[in-house]
Structure formats: C-alpha cells, structure tokens
C-alpha distance (Angstrom), angle and dihedral (degrees) to the residues before:
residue distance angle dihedral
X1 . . .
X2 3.59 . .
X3 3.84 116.6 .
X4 4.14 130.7 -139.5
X5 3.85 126.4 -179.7
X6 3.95 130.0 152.1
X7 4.07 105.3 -106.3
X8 3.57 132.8 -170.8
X9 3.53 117.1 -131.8
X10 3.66 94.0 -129.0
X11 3.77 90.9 72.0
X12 3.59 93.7 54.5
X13 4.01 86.6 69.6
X14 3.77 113.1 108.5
X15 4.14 91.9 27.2
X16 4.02 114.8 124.0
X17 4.30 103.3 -137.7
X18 3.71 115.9 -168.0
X19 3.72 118.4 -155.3
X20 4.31 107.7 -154.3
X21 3.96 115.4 -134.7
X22 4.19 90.8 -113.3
X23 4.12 86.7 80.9
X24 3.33 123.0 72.7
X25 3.88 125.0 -107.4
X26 3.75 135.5 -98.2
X27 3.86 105.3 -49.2
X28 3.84 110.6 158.3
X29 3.85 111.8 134.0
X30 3.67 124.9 -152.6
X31 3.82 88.3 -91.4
X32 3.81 91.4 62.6
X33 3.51 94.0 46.5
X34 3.84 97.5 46.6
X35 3.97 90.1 47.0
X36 3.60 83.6 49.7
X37 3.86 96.1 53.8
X38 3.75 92.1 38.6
X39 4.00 94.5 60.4
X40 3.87 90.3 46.3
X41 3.44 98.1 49.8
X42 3.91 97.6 44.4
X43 3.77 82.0 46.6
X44 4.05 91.6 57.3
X45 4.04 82.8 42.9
X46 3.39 108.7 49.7
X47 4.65 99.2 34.7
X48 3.45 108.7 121.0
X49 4.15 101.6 177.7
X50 3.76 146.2 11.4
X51 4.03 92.4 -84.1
X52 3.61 94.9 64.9
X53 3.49 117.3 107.3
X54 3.78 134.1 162.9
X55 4.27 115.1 -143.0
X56 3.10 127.5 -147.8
X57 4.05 120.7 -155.3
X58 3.90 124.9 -85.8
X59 3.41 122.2 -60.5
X60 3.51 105.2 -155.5
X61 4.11 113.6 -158.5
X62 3.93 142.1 164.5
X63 3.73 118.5 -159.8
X64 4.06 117.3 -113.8
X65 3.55 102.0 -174.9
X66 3.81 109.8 -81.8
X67 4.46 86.6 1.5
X68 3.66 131.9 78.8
X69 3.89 98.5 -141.8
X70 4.47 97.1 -138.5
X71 3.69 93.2 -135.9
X72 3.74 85.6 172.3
X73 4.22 132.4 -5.6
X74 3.74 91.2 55.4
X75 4.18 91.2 121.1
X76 4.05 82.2 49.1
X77 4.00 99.2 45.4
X78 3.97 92.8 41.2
X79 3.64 94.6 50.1
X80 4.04 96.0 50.7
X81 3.81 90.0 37.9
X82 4.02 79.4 63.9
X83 3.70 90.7 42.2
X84 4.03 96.9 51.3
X85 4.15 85.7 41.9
X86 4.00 92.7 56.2
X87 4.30 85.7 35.5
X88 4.19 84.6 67.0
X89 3.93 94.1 36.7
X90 3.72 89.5 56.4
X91 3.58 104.0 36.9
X92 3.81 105.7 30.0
X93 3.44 104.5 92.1
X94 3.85 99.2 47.3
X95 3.96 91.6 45.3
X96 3.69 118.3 70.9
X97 4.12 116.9 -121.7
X98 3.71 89.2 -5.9
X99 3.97 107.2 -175.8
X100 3.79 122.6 -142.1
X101 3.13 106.3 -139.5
X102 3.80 125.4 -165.0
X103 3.95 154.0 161.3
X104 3.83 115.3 -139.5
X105 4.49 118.6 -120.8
X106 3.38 124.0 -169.5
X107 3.77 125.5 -178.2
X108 3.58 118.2 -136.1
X109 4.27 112.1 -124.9
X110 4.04 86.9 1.5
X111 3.24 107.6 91.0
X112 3.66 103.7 160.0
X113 3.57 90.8 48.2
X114 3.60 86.4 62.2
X115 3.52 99.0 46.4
X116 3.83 89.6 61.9
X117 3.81 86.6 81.1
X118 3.58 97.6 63.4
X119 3.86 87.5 42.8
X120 3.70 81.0 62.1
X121 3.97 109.6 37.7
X122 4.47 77.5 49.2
X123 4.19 84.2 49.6
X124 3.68 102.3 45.1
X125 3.72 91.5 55.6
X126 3.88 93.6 62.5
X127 3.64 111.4 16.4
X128 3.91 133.9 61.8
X129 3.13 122.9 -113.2
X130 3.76 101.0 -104.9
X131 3.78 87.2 50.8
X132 4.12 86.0 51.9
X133 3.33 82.7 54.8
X134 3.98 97.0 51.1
X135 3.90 90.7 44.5
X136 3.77 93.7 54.7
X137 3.52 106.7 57.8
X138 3.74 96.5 79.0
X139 3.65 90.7 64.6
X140 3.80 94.1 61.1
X141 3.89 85.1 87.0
X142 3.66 101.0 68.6
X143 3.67 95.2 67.8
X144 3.83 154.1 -26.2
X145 3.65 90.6 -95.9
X146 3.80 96.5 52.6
X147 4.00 86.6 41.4
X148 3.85 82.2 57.8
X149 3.28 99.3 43.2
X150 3.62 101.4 50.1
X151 3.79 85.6 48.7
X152 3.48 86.6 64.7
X153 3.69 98.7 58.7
X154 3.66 91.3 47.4
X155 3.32 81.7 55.0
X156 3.96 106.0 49.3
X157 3.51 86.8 38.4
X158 3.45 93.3 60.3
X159 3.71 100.2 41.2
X160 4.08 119.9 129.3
X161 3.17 120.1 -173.2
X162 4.22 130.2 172.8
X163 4.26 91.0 -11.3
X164 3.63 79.9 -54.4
X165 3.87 110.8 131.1
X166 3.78 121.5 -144.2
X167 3.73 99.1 -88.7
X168 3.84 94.8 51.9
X169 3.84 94.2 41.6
X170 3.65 91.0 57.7
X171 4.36 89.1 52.3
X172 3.63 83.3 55.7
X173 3.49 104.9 59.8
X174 3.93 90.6 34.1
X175 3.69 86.9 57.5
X176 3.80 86.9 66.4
X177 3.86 98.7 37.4
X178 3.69 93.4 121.3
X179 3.69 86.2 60.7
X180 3.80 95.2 61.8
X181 3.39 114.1 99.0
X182 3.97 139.5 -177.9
X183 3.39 139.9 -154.4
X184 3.53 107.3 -109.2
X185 3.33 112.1 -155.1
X186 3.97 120.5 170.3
X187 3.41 130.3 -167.5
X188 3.77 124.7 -139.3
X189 3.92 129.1 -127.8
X190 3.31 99.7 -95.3
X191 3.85 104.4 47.5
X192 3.77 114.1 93.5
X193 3.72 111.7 -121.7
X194 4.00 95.0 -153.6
X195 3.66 86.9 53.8
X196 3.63 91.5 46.0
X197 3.92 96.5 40.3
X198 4.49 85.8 47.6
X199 4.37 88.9 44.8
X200 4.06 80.9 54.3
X201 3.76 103.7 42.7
X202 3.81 105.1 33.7
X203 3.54 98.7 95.1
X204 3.47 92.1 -8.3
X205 3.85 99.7 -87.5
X206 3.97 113.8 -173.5
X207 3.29 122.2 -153.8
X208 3.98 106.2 -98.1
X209 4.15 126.5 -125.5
X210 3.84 84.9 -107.4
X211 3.47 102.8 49.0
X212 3.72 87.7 50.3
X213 3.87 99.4 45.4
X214 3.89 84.8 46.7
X215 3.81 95.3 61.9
X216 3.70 82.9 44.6
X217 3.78 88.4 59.6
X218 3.72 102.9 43.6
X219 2.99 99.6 39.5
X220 4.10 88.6 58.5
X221 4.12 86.5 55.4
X222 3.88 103.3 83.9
X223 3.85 87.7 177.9
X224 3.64 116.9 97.8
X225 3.72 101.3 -146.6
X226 4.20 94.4 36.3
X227 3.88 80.7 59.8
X228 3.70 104.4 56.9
X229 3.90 83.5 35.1
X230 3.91 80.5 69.6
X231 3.35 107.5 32.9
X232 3.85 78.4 63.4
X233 3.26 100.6 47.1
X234 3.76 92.5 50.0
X235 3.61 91.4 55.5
X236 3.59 97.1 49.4
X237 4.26 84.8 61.2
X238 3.24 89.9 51.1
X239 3.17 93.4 53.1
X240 3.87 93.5 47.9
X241 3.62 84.9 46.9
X242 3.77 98.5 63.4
X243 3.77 97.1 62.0
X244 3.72 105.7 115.5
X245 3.96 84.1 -147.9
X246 3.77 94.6 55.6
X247 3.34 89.7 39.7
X248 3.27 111.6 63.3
X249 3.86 89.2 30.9
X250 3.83 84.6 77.9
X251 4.19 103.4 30.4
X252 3.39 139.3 70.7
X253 3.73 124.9 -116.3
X254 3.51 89.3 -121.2
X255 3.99 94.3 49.8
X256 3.61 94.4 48.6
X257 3.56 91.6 116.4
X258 4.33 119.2 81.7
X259 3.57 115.7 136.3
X260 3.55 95.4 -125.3
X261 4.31 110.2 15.6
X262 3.60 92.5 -135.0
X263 4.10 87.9 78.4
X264 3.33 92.8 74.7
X265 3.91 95.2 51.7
X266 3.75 74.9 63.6
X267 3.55 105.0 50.8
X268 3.82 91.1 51.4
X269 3.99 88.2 53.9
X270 3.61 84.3 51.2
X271 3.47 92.8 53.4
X272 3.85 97.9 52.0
X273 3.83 94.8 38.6
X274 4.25 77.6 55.3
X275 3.48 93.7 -119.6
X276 3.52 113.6 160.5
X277 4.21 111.3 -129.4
X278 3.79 111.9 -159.7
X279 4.07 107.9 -133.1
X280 3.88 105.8 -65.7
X281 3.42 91.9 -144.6
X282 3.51 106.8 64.1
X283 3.96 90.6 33.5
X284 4.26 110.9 38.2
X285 3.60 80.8 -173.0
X286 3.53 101.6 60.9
X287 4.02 106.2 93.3
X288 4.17 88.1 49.0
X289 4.35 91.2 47.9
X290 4.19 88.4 50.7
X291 4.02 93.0 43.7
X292 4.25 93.4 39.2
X293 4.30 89.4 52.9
X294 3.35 86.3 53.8
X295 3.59 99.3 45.0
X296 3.82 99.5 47.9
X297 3.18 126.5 105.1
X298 3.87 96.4 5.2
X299 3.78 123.9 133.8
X300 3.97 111.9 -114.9
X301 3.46 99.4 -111.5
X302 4.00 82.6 64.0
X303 3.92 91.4 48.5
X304 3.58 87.3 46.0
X305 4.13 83.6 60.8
X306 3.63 97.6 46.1
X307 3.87 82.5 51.0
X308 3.59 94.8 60.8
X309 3.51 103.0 34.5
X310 4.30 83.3 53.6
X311 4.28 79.0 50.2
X312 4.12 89.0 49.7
X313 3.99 89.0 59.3
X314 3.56 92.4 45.4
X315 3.80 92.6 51.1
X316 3.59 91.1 49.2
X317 3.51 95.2 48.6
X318 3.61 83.9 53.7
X319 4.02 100.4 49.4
X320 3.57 82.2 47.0
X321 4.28 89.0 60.5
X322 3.91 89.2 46.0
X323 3.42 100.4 47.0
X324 4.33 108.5 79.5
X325 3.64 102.1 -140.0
X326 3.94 98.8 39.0
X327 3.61 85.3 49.4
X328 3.95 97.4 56.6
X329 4.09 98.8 32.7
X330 3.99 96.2 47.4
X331 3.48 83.7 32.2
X332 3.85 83.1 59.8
X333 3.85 98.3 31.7
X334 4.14 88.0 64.6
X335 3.66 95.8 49.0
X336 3.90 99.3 46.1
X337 3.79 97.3 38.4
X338 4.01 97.9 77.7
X339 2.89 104.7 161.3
X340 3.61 96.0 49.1
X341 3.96 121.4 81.9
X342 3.64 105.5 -114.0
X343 3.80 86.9 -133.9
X344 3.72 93.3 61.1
X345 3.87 93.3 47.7
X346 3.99 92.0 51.6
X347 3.80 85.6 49.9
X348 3.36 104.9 52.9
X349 3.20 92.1 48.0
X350 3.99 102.2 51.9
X351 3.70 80.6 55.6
X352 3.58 93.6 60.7
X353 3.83 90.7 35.3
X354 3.54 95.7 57.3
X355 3.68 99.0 52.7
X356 4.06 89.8 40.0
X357 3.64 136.1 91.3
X358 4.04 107.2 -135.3
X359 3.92 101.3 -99.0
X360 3.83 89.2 51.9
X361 3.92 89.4 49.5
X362 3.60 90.5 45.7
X363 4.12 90.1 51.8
X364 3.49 87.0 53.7
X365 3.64 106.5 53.2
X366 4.25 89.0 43.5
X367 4.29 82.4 51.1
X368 3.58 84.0 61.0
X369 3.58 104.7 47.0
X370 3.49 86.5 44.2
X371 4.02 95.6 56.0
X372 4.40 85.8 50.6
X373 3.96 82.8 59.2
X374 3.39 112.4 26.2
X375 3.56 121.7 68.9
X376 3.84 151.4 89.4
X377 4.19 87.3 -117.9
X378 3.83 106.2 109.3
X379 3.69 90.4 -109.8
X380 3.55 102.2 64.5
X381 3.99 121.4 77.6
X382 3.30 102.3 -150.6
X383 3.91 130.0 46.6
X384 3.65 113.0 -160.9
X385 3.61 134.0 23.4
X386 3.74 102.0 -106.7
X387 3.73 137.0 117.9
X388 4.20 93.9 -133.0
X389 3.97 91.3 42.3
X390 4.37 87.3 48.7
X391 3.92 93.6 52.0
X392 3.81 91.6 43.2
X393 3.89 94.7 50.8
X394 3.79 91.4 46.7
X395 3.90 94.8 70.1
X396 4.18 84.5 55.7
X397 3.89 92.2 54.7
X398 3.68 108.3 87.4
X399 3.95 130.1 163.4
X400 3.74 101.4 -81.8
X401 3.89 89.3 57.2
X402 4.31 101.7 103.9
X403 4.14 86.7 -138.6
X404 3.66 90.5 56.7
X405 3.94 89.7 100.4
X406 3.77 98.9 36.4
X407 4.37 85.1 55.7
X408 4.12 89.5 49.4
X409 3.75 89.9 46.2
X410 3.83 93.6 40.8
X411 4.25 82.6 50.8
X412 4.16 96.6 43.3
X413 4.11 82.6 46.2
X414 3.95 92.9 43.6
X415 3.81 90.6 48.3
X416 3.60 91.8 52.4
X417 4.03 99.7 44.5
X418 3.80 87.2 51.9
X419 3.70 100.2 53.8
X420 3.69 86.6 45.3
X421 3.46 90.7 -151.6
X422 3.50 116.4 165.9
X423 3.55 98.7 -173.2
X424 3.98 88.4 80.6
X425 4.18 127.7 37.2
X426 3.37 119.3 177.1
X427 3.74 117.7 -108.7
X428 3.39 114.6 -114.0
X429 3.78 92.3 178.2
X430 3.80 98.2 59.3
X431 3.84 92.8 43.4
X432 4.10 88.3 51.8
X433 3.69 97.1 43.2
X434 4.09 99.8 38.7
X435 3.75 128.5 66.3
X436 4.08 105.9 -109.1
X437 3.84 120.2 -154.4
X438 3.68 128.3 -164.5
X439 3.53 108.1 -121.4
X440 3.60 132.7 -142.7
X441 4.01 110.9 -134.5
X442 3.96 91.7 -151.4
X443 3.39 109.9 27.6
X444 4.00 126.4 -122.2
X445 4.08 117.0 -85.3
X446 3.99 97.2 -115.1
X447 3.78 103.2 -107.6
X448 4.00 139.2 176.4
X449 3.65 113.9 -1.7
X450 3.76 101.5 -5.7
X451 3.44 112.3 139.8
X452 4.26 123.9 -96.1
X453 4.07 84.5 -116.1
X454 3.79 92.1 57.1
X455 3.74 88.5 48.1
X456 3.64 99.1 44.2
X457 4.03 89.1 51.5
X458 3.50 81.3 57.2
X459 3.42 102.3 49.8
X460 3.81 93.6 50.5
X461 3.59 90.1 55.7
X462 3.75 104.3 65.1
X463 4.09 82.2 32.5
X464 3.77 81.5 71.5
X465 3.50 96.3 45.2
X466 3.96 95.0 50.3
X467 3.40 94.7 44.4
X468 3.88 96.1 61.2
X469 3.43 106.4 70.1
X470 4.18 101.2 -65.6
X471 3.55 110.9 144.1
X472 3.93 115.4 -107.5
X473 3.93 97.1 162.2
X474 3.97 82.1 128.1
X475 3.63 96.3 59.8
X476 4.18 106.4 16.6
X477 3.48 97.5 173.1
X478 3.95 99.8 54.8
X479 3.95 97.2 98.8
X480 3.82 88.5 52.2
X481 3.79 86.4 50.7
X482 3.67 94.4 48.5
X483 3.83 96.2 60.1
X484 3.40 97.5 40.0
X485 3.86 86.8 56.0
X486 3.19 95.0 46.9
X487 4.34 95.0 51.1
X488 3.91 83.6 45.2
X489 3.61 84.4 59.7
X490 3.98 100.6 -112.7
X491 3.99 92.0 -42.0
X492 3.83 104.3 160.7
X493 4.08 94.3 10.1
X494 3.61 97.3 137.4
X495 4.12 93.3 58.7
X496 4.19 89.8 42.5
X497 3.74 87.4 45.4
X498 4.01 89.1 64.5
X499 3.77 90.5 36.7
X500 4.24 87.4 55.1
X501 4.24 84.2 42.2
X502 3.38 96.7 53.1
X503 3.96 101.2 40.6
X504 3.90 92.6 52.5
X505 3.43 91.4 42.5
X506 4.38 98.5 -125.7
X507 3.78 130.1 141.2
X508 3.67 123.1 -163.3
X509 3.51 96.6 -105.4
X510 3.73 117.6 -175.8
X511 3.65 97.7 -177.4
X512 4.00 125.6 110.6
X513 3.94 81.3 -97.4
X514 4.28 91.0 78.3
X515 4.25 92.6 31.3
X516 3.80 124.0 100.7
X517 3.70 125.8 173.1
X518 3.55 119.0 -116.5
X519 3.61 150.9 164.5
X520 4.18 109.4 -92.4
X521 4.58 87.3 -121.8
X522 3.56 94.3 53.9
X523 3.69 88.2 38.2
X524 3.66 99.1 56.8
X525 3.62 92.2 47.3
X526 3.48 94.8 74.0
X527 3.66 97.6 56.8
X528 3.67 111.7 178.9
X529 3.87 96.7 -22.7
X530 3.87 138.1 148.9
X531 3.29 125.8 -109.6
X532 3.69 103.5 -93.1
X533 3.76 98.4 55.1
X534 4.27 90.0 44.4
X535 4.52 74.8 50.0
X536 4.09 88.7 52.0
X537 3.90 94.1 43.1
X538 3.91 92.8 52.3
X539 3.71 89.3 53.8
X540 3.53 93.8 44.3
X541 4.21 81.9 49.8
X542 3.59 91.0 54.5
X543 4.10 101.5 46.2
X544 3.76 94.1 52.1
X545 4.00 92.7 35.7
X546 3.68 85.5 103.2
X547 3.94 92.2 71.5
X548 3.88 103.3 22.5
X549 3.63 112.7 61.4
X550 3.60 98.0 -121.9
X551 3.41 140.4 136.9
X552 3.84 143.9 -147.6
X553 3.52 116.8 -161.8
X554 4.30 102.9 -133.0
X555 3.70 81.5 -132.2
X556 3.72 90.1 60.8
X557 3.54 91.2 42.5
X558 3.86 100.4 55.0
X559 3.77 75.8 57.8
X560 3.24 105.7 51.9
X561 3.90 93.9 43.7
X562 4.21 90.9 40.4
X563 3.87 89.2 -125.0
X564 3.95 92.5 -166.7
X565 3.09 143.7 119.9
X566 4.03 98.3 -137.2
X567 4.07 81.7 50.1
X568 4.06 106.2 127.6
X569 3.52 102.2 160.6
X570 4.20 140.3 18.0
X571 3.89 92.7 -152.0
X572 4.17 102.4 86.4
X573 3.75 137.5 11.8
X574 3.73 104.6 -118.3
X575 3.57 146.5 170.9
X576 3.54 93.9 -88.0
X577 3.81 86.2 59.6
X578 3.42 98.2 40.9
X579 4.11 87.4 64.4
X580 3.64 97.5 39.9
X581 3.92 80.7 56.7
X582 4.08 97.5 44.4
X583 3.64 80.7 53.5
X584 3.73 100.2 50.8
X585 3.86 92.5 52.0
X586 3.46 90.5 44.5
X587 3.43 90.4 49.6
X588 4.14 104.9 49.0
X589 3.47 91.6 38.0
X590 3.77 95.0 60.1
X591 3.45 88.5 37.9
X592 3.80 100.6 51.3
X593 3.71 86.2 50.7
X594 4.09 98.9 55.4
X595 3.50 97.5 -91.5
X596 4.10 107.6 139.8
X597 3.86 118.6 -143.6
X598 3.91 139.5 -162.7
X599 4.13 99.5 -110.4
C-alpha cells in the first residue's frame, strides 16, 4: 500500500534517485526555474514562526534497492539540486564550515548527462560561480537535456530578487531549508511505476488532495479489516458526494470547482477542528498539507477518531439534505451569504447544531435569514420585521435593486417550505449552474430607439390577445389599427401603443409586482411577448420538464397560472394581480420566517 508523509527537503540529502529511460529528460525552462526561485525566496521573506513551511509538489518514488526510482518530481529535484550546488559555490568561502549538501541523480541510458553532475559538484569547489557559468556552456551541445540544464544555471545564477543579488538570494532561501517540505509519496511493491508514471503524465493528471490524504489514512490503519472498513466507507462519501443535488445543496456557485468533491468535506473538517487552510487556489495542495500535520505521527486509534469525526460532518451534511426545511433555508443561507465562505457558514452552524435541540437550530438558521433581509443597512430590503412594513417596501423594490433576486428566491423558497410539500425541492443545482434572469410579467412597451422587429413582436402579441374574444367595444377599431401599423412598418406605434395600454388595462410597471425569476432559455424565448403567450410557454415548460432539464420556479408558476383568489381573468397581468402577488410575497415570506398571520 502506497505511502504519504510531509518531508522536508533537507532529509532527502544523501539519497541516490534514479530516473528510468521511459520519462522524458530534463525540460525545465527559465520560467520554471524563476517561478521556482521566486516562491522560495518570498517564502524565506515573508516566515514569521517555526510552523511555517513552504511545499513543494509530490515526489512520487518506488524503492530499488539502494535507489529511489523518481517516478515523478524529477524536473523539481534536478532543478533545486542545481540550486543548493550554486547556494555552496556562492556562499562557501565567506561562511565558515559551510556543508554541501546533496542527493545523488542518475539518468537511466544517459550517461553523460549524468556525469555533468560530478563535473559540477568537482567545479563548484574551485571556481566562482560566474566562471561555472563560463565553463558550462560547452556542454549544451551534447544534448537537449544538458542544453536545459545549463540554462538553468545561467538562470539561478543570475537570479535577483528584492535588491538582493544572486549570491544573497540563494542564503535566503537556504536559511529556511529545513522548512521545505515535499510530498512524499511512495509507492508499494506491487504497483507498476510505468503505469503509475503514464496515469500521471497523460494529460497531465496530478495527484488530487484526496487521493493524497487517503494514503495518509490507510496507511495509518495497521489492521487489515479496519482498512477495508475505510476504504469502504470512503467510497460510499464519494459516492454521496457526486450527486449534483447534494452537491450543490452544500457549495457555492463560485466553489463548484474541487478536483475530486470529497476535498471540500475536508476543508470544512478543517475549519471546525480550527485548522487554518492556506488559499486553495494559489496552493492545490493546501487542504492535504493542513490534514497530513495533523495526522503525523499519531497512533491509529487517534486516526481512527479523526476518521469518524470527518464521517460525523458528512452525516450531518447529509441529514441536513434529507430533512425539507434544512435543505431549502441552508440551501438559501449559502447562496445569499456572498461574501461569506460557504465552508465557514456550514461550520458555524454544525457547531450550534450539535449542541442544539431541533427548534433551537431551526430559530437560528430563520435569525439569519432574517438579519440578510431585515435591516436599516442599505443592503437589506426590508426594515422591520412586520407583515404591513414587508408589503409596503415591496412596491419600492424594482429590478435595478441588487436584492431583487435574493427577495424572489427567498419567496419561491418560502412558498415551498410552507406547503411542506415534499413532492417538489427546489434545485439548487440548476439555479447554480444556469444563468437566471429576472423576468418581467408584462413585458415593456418598446420605446425610443428599439428596433421595428422588437415592436412588431410586440404588436402581434396583444393582436393575439384582442383577437380572441377580449372585449374592445371601447375602442372597435384597434385590431384594424394594429395591422395596418404593423404593414406600415410601425408608423404611428407610439399613439396605438397607449391605445393597446389603455384598453387592456396594463402599466409598465417595473416594480417586484411584474418580476418573476427565471432561467435565462426560457427567458429569452419569450422575447417581447404578452402575458398570455409567456402563460402558454410556462405550461409548455412544465409538461416537457420531465425530459428537458428545466425548471419553473413555483413562484413563477403561481404567476403564470394566476393562482389567486382575486384572479378574474388569464388574458392580462393587471393591477388586481399585481396586489394579489405583493400580498403573496409578503405573506410567505413572513410566514416562512415565524411570523403568524390572520388566515
């Protein structure tokens, strides 16, 4: 079984590596090298105590007898090998009983490639290191590698960093070389190390945080049958894990993107063990260097513990999915909190959860969707916690406001929670990974400088609506009008545009009362049309939903369908409707939220 420990760098001096002919030879450009130099260097800069470290990426080895074979890492170990060999040419005669320290590399089937580091440990005792450099270049003729190599030490040599010339930037990072680590990451006898090496390199597959932190924990189980036990168990949250629905339950749209999902099961332990994770972006190593310094060194029976309590999160996680009304308010509680981490919002409140009884837990997570909406802060729509004050602040939020979304979504989640029907969740997954639009119910009258298309779509529209049946004894001639506008090419639209406003009775309302949420497809499939043909595309939505992966919010379709009592006709969105919706938002949001009201 594969083997995975933190290592620093220092005790990798005095080891013989062997890199095999199938990999390829020394590559590293100058840009490797410098990026290289740079990290170590602001590393040594910026370390403030003894539990800094800077990692390096997996080494990946086999033992052959007295050899590591470098199944991967060989571009990384060759290119600080050069960098500790020109640290002692620089520095050694102006520090006393300065060792040169050193791990041996030989290159299978290139031979004089490898010779060229003994040409160098013999040159680096004598010469300077701008004469090192002189007395190299006629070796970049032999081969790419040796081209590549010299380039390198041209490179280091050269290296400024800070006002800190080459010499002096090298005794800065070697003042922190105990503080360099690897990932040491041994293969056992039975894995193949061409397989390995090709699973690595084709497409240049990394080794993931989990796969890492795994070996880490198996390898701490010396019992046979505790081992398998979790191997199991680890593949059962993984499969748990890769539900889309679960998934982006627990994640943020904007952290929808670990290599392997079980990561961030990590992270979150991390997180309430307070364990401090460097920013996974700039290091994809981070999550496995926090869990492996816990980890080592610790009898099994403590692994065991950490295993469990890193089962305990998942579990919770998972009751939380299950359960209808954690699903939708944490559900909720990730998406609106941005600029929380989702991680820290999950943690703090497992804390609370596991030292809760349920109605408690349940108080808290409605106090905190409460304090995103409720407030006298300029990012909060509504001030007070009040039915009367929530209805009168909803005519003031329009479609420019940035919490328009977040107060449809809280509504579409509210209605849902207080049906309780478990029949229909919404889906977090489609909301995170489509583009959502906020919908006007009646559409816009085309004004200005929109173009004649626009208008026309318009026009045809309510020409649709008039035409079947809708009473236009005030204004008989207006469907005569209406084609003859539109075969004149939209002359006189702005006078029949009033005429159509007026007859049906709509305003151009901009307020939340004419705004829907909905996905950006079904949104631009409307166009510019009336009310009854957006009504006729929702159902047509909903009775092919089961094959499309679409969805309607049930805010949206209450709309759409006028589910209201006050509702006397399905032709036109009017004012009628646009109260009897006010009311409904007001109504499930206060509702959802604990608020009790007079049925």
């Amino acid at each position: 079984m594969a083997t995975v420990t933190l290592k620093p760098i220092n005790e990798l001096f005095d080891e013989s590596f062997f890199v095999p002919s199938y990999q390829r030879g020394y590559r590293w450009t100058n840009v490797q090298v410098e990026e290289l130099l740079e990290d170590l260097f602001d590393f040594a800069e910026s370390k403030r105590d003894d539990n800094d470290y800077y990692c390096l990426q997996p080494i990946i080895v086999k033992k052959k007898g007295n050899y590591w074979e470098l199944v991967d890492g060989q571009q990384r170990l060759t290119a600080f090998w050069l960098i500790s060999a020109l640290y002692y040419c620089s520095n050694r005669k102006d520090e006393i009983d300065l060792e040169y320290r050193k791990y041996k590399l030989k290159y299978e089937e290139k031979s004089v490639f490898t010779e060229l580091f003994s040409k160098i440990e013999n040159l680096i005792e004598t010469e300077t290191m701008p004469s090192l450099v002189n007395l190299m270049e006629d070796e970049k003729e032999y081969s790419i590698d040796s081209r590549n190599l010299v380039e390198s030490i041209k490179c280091i040599a050269m290296f400024t960093r800070k006002n800190k010339r080459p010499r002096g930037v090298l005794a800065k990072i070697f003042e922190v070389v105990n503080d360099i680590q690897v990932i040491w990451y041994v293969l056992d006898d039975e894995e193949d190390t061409i397989q390995t090496f090709t699973n690595i390199n084709a497409n240049k597959i990394e080794l993931t945080n989990a796969e890492l932190i795994k070996a880490v924990l198996l390898s701490a189980c010396l019992d046979d049958n505790r081992r398998q036990n979790m191997a199991l168990q680890w593949e059962d949250i993984e499969k748990g894990l890769n539900s889309d629905s679960f998934w982006n339950f627990i994640v943020d749209k904007k952290r929808n993107d670990y290599s392997t999902r079980i990561d961030y099961l990590f992270e979150i332990w991390c997180a309430k063990a307070g364990l401090d994770v460097q920013n996974t972006n700039d290091d994809r190593h981070a999550i496995f260097r926090t869990v492996s310094s816990l980890l080592q060194n610790q009898e099994e029976e403590k692994v065991i513990e950490i295993w469990r309590d890193i089962q305990n999160v998942y579990e919770t996680l998972q009751d939380w999915y299950d359960d209808y009304f954690y699903y939708h308010t944490i559900g909720l509680l990730i998406i609106i909190n941005e600029k929380e981490k989702d991680v820290n919002i999950i943690n703090s409140l497992y804390k609370i959860y596991a030292t809760s009884d349920k109605n408690s837990f349940r108080r808290e997570i409605l106090t905190r969707i409460k304090n995103r909406f409720f407030g006298s802060t300029k990012g909060t729509p509504f001030e007070e916690f009040a039915l009367e004050q929530i209805r009168n602040s909803l005519g003031d939020i329009s479609a420019g406001d940035v919490y328009v979304r977040n107060v449809l979504l809280l509504y579409n989640i509210a209605m849902l929670v207080n049906a309780n029907n478990k029949y229909e969740r919404f889906p977090f997954e489609l909301y995170k990974n489509e583009t959502w639009d906020i919908e006007h119910i009646n559409p816009q009258t085309p004004k200005g400088d929109v173009s004649a298309d626009e208008k026309e779509t318009w026009l045809k529209s309510y020409l649709e609506v008039l035409n079947n049946g809708y009473d236009i004894a005030s204004d008989p001639d207006i469907i005569k009008d209406i084609e003859v506008c539109i075969d004149s090419r939209m002359v006189d639209f702005e006078l029949l545009a009033n005429r159509i406003v007026d007859l049906l009775g709509i305003t151009d309302n901009n307020s939340i009362t004419n705004l829907v949420l909905l996905d950006s497809s079904t949104n631009r499939g409307y166009k510019n049309a009336c009310f009854v043909d957006k009504r006729r595309k929702v159902i047509e939505v909903e009775r092919r939903k089961n094959k499309e992966e679409k969805y309607v919010p049930i805010g949206t379709k209450w709309v759409f369908l006028k589910g209201y009592e006050n509702s006397l006709q399905l032709v036109v969105w009017g004012a009628v409707d646009m109260q009897d919706y006010s009311n409904d938002i007001a109504n499930n949001i206060y509702k959802m939220l604990g608020g009790l009201i007079d049925e």
